[in-house]
C-alpha positions, 0 to 999 in steps of 0.5 A, spaced: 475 463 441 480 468 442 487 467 445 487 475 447 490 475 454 486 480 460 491 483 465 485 484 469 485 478 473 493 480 475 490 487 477 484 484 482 489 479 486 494 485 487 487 489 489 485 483 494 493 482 495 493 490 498 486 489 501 488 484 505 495 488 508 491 494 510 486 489 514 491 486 517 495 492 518 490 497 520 488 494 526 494 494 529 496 502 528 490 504 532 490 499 536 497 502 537 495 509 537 490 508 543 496 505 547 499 510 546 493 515 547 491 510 554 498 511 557 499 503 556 505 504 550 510 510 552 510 515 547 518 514 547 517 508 545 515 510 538 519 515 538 521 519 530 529 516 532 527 510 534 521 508 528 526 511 523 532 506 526 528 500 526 524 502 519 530 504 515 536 501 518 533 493 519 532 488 513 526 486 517 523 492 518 525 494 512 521 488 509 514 490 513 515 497 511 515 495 504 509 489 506 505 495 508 506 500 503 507 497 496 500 492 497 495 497 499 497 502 493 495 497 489 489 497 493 487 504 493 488 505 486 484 500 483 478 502 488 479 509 484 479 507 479 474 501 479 471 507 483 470 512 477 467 507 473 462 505 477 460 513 477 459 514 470 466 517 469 470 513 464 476 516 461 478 511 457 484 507 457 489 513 458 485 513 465 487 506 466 494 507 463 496 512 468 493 510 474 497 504 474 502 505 470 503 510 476 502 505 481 507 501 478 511 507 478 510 508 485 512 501 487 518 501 485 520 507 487 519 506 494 522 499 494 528 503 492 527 508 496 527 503 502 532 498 501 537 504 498 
């Protein structure tokens, strides 16, 4: 029996864990652009000033911008990779290496970038 440790399993839940945030978010940014497309939601309403107040300036909006992003980058990026593979190209473990190590990255920047 070998006592070697995957890192595997904690890639899939970040995947599931992203999945789940673009489910739930998407559906509400198009049910959001047709409102506004429809005239049901005024278009001031979403105004560039009054977004970027209430995203950047707000701890709760802060703490949803970051629920939104940093999830579905786990997401997206395991699908390339998984993606990859499942179309015969495998780069190796320097591939994998970079795509999350990339991600994680990226994750930090942006909750730094967000709540700095």
């Amino acid at each position: 029996m070998s006592n070697k440790r995957h890192i595997e399993p904690l890639l899939w839940s970040l995947f599931g864990a992203g999945g789940t945030t673009i489910a739930f978010f998407f559906p509400v940014m198009i049910l959001i652009v047709l409102g506004i497309s429809l005239g049901a939601i005024p278009a001031e309403a979403l105004s560039y000033e009054r977004m970027s107040g209430f995203f950047l300036d707000n701890l709760f909006g802060q703490l949803i911008l970051l629920v939104a992003l940093v999830p579905s980058y786990w997401a997206c990026i395991h699908r390339i990779y998984h993606g990859s593979h499942d179309l015969g190209i495998h780069l190796g473990g320097w591939f994998k290496l970079l795509c999350y190590g990339g991600t994680l990255v990226l994750s930090i920047w942006t909750v730094a970038t967000v709540l700095l």
